[in-house]
C-alpha positions as CSV (number, residue, x, y, z in Angstrom):
1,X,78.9,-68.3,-241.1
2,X,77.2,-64.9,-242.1
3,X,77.1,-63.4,-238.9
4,X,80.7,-64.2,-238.7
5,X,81.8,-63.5,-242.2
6,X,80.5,-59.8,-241.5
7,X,81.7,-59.3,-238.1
8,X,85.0,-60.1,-239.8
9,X,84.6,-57.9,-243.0
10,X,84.5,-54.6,-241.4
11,X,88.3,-55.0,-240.8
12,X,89.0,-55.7,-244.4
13,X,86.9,-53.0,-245.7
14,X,88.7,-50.4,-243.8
15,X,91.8,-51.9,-244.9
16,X,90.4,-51.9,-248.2
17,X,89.8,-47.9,-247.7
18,X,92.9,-47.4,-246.7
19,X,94.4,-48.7,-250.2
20,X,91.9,-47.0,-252.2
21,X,92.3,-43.5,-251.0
22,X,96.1,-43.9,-252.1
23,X,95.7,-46.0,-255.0
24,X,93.5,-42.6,-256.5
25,X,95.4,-40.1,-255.4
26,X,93.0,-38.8,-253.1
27,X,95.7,-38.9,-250.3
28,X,99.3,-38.9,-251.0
29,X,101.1,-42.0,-249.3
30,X,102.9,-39.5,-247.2
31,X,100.0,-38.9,-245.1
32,X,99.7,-43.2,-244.7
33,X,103.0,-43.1,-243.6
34,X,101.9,-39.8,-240.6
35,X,99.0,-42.0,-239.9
36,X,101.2,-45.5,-239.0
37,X,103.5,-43.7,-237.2
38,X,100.9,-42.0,-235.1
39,X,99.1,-45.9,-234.8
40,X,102.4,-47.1,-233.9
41,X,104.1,-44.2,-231.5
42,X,101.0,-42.8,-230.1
43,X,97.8,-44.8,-230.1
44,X,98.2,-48.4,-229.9
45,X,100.8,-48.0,-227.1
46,X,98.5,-46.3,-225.1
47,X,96.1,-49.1,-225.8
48,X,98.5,-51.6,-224.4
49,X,99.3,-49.2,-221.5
50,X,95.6,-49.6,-220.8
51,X,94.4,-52.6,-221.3
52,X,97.8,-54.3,-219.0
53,X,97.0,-51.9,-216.5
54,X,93.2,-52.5,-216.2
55,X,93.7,-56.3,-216.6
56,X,92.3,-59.3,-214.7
57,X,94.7,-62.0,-215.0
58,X,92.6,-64.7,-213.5
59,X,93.2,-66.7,-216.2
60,X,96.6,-67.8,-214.8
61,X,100.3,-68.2,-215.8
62,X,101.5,-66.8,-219.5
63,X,103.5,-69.5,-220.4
64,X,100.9,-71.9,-221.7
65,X,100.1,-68.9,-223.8
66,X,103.4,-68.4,-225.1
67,X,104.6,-72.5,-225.7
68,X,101.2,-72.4,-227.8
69,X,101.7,-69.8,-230.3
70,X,105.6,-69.9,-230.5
71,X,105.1,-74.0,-231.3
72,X,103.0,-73.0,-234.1
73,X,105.6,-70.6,-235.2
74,X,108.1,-72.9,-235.1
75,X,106.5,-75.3,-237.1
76,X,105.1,-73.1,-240.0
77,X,109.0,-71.2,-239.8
78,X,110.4,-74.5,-240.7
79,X,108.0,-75.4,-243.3
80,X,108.6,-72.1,-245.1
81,X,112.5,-72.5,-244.9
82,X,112.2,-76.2,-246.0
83,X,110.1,-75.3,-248.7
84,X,112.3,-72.3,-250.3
85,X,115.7,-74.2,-249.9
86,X,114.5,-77.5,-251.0
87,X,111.6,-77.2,-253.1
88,X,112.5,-73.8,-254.8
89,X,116.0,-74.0,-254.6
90,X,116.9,-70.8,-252.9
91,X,119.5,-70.0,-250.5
92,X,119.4,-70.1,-246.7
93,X,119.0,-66.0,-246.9
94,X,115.4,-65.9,-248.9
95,X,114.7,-69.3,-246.4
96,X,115.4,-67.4,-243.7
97,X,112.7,-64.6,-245.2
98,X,110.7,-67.6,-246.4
99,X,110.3,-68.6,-242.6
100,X,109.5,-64.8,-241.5
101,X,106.5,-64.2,-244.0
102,X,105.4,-67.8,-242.8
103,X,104.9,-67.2,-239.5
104,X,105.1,-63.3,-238.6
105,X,101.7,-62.2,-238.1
106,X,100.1,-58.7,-238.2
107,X,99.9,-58.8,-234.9
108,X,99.2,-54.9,-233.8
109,X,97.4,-53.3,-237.0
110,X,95.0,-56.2,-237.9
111,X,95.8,-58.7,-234.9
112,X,94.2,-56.6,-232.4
113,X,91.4,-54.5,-234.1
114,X,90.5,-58.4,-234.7
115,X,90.4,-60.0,-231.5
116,X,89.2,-56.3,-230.0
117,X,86.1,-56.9,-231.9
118,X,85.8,-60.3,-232.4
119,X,86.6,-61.7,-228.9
120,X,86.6,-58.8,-226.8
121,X,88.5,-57.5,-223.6
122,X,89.5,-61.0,-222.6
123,X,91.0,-61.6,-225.6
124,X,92.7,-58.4,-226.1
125,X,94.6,-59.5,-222.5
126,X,95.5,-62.6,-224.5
127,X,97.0,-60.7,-227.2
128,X,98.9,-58.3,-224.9
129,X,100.5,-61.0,-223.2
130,X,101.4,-62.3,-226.3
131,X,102.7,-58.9,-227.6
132,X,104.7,-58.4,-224.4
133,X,107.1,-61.5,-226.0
134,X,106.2,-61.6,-229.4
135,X,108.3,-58.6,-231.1
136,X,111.4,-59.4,-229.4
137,X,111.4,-63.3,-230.1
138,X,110.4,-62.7,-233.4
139,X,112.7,-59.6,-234.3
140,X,115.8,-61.3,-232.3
141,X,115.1,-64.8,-234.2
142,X,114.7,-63.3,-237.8
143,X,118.0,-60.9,-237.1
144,X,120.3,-63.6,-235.7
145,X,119.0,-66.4,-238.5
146,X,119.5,-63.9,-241.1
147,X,122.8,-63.3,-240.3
148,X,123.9,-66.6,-240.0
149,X,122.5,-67.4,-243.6
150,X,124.4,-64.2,-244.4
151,X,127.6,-65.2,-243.4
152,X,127.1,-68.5,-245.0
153,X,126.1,-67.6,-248.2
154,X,128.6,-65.1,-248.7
155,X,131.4,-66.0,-246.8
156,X,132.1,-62.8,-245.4
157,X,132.6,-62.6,-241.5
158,X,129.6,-61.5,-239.1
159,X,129.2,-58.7,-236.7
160,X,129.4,-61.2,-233.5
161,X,126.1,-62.6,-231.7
162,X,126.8,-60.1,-228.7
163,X,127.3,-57.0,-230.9
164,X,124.1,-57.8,-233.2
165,X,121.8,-59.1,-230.3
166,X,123.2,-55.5,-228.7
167,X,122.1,-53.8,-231.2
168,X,118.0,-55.0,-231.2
169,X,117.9,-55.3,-227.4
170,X,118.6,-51.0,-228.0
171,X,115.7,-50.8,-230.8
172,X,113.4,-52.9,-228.2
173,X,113.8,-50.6,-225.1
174,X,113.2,-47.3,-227.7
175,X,110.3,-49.4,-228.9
176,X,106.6,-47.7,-228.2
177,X,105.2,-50.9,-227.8
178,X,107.7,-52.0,-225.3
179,X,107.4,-48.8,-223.6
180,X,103.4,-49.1,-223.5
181,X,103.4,-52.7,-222.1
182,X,106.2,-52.1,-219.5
183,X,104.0,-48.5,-218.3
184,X,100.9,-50.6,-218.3
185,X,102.6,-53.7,-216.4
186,X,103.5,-50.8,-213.5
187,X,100.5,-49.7,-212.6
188,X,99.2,-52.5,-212.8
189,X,101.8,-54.0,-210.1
190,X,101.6,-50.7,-208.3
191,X,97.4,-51.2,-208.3
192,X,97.4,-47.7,-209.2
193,X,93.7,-47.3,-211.1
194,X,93.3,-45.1,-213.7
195,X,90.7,-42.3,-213.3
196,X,89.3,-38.5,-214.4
197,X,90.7,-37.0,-217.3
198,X,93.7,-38.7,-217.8
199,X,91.3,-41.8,-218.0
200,X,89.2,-40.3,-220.5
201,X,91.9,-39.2,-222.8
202,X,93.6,-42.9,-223.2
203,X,90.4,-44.1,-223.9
204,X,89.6,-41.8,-226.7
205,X,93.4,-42.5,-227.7
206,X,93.0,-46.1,-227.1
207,X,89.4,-45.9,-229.4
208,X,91.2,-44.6,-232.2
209,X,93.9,-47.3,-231.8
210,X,92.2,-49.7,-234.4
211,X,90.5,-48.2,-237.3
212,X,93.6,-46.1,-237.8
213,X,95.9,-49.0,-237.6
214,X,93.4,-50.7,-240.3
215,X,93.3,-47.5,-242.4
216,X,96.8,-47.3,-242.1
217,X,98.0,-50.8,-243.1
218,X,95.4,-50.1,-246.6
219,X,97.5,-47.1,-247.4
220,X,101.2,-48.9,-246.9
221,X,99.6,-51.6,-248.9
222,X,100.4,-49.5,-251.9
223,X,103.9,-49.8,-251.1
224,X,104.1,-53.1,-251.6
225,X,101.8,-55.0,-254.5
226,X,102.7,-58.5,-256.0
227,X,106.3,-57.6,-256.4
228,X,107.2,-61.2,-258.1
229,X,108.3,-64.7,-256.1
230,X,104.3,-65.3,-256.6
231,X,105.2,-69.2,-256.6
232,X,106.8,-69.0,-253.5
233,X,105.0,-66.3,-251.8
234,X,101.6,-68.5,-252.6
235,X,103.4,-71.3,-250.5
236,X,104.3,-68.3,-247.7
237,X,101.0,-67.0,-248.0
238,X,99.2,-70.8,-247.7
239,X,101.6,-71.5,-244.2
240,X,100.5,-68.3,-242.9
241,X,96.8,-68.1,-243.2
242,X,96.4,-71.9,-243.0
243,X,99.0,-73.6,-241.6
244,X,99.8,-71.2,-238.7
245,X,96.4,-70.5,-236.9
246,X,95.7,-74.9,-237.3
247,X,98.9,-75.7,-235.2
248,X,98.4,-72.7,-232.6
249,X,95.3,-73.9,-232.1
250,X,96.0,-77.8,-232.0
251,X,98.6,-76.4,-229.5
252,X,96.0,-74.5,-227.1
253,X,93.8,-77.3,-227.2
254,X,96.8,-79.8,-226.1
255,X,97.8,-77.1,-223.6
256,X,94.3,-76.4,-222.0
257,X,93.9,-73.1,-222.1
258,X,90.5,-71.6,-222.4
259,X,88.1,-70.6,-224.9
260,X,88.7,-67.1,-225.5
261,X,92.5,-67.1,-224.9
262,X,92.7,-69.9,-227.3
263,X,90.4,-67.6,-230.1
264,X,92.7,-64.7,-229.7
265,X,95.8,-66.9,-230.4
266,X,94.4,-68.7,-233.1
267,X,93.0,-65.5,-234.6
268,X,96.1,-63.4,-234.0
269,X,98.3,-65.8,-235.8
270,X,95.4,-66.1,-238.6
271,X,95.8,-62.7,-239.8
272,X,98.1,-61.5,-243.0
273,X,101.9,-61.1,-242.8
274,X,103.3,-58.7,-240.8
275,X,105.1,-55.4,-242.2
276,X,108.2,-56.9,-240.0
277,X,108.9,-59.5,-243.3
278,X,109.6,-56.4,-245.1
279,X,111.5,-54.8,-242.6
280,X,113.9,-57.4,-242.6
281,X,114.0,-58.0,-246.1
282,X,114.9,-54.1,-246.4
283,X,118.0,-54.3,-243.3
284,X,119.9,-57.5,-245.2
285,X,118.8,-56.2,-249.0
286,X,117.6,-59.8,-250.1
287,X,113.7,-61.0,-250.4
288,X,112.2,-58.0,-251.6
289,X,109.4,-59.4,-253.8
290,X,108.8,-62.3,-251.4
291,X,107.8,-60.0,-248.7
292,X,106.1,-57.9,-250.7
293,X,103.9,-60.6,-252.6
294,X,103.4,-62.8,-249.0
295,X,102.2,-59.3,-247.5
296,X,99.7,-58.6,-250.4
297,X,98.3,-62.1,-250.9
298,X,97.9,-62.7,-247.1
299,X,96.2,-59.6,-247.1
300,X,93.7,-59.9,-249.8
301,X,93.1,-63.5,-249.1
302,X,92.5,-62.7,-245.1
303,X,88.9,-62.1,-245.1
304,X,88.2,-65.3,-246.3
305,X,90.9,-67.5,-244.3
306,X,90.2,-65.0,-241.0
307,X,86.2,-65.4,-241.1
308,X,86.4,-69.4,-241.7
309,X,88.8,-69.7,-238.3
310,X,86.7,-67.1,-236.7
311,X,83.7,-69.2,-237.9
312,X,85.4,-72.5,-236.7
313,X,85.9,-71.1,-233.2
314,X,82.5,-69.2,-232.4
């Protein structure tokens, strides 16, 4: 459990930096803010870009991979709806955000600096299969559902399902993760191999891809602190770090799918909540706190819950 407890904490520390060089003013939260747009514009697309274009895909077809993290999705969504209507009495809106926190995972800043390290190249094709689904089902599921609640809970009319659906299938195609994966997938169907200096500069780019992301998600974790909803956002936080990562990989087992895809799933959906909860919370004005405190727990709780499922699948 050492050995894996401090191929694990690395991550956390560098998180950990990140928060501390904000939290005493040695950088201004500005420069966080240059930092994760450079991770998530410049850097980790090019990782993507490489890793789909270099890629073996022996392994076979994606959608194994896909039914086994999306089940487990599903499942821990649900639970954190159920548990903020029913059991906390809120209404369908903070469910709706309830479900998001639950089950929408970190998966580019801490997802793969993880499985990069922890599973390696392998595992990191896992991941960017994943990716090349995950952002669009998740960003299309949490915008549709939360403007269904919307509509119920206030009464008002909606935008229409082709107009909103419109509207994030245009912030997906602008996306730099999109565009990275769809590059990568080229070349890779056009077998053309990457070579000279335009191979060594994406893989200095590509290097820098994960301790800036960590770095970066320390300094935004200023932002954010336990902003209130702690009863709720414990439940959140539990789903996510607990609840999540034991049905993907019940899932993979059910499905078959190998060793190391089945670590970087269940290590991928292990890690803290996502930015993406706050995102949303911020587009319909509700949840606020509850994104906030899920993000922060998640986060500080993650060494712990991360090393014990990267302990349980070594």
């Amino acid at each position: 459990m050492s050995e894996v407890f401090l191929n694990v904490l690395p991550i956390f520390i560098l998180i950990l930096t990140g928060w501390l060089v904000v939290r005493f003013g040695y950088l201004k939260p500005a420069v966080g803010e240059a930092l994760g747009e450079f991770v998530f514009r410049v850097a980790v697309p090019v990782l993507l870009f490489r890793t789909i274009a270099e890629a073996d895909f022996r392994e076979g077809s994606p959608w194994p991979l896909w039914l086994a993290y999306f089940s487990g999705v599903a499942v821990t969504w649900t639970l954190g709806h159920l548990a903020a209507t029913f059991c906390f009495g809120r209404d369908q809106r903070m469910g709706v955000l309830a479900g998001v926190s639950s089950a929408f995972a970190n998966t580019v800043f801490i997802g793969l600096p993880l499985v990069s390290r922890v599973v390696g190249e392998e595992g990191v094709v896992a991941l960017s299969i994943l990716l090349s689904v995950h952002l669009p089902v998740m960003m299309i599921a949490g915008t549709v559902f939360m403007e269904r609640a919307e509509r119920k809970t206030s009464g008002k009319p909606g935008q229409g399902l082709v107009r909103l659906l419109a509207g994030v299938a245009r912030n997906l195609v602008r996306n730099p993760l999109v565009i990275g994966l769809a590059l990568g997938a080229l070349f890779h169907l056009l077998g053309q191999p990457l070579g000279g200096p335009a191979k060594s500069v994406v893989d200095q780019l590509a290097a820098v891809a994960a301790p800036a992301a960590l770095i970066s998600i320390g300094m935004a974790l200023d932002r954010y602190g336990l902003a209130g909803n702690t009863g709720l956002a414990s439940v959140t936080s539990a789903l996510k770090l607990v609840v999540l990562p034991g049905t993907v990989f019940a899932a993979c087992h059910l499905l078959g799918l190998s060793p190391s895809w089945t670590a970087a799933l269940v290590l991928t959906s292990s890690v803290p909540t996502g930015v993406n909860a706050w995102l949303i919370a911020n587009h319909f004005n509700v949840g606020h706190a509850l994104a906030s405190s899920t993000i922060t727990l998640t986060t500080a709780l993650g060494v712990v819950s991360v090393s014990a499922w990267a302990y349980l699948l070594m």
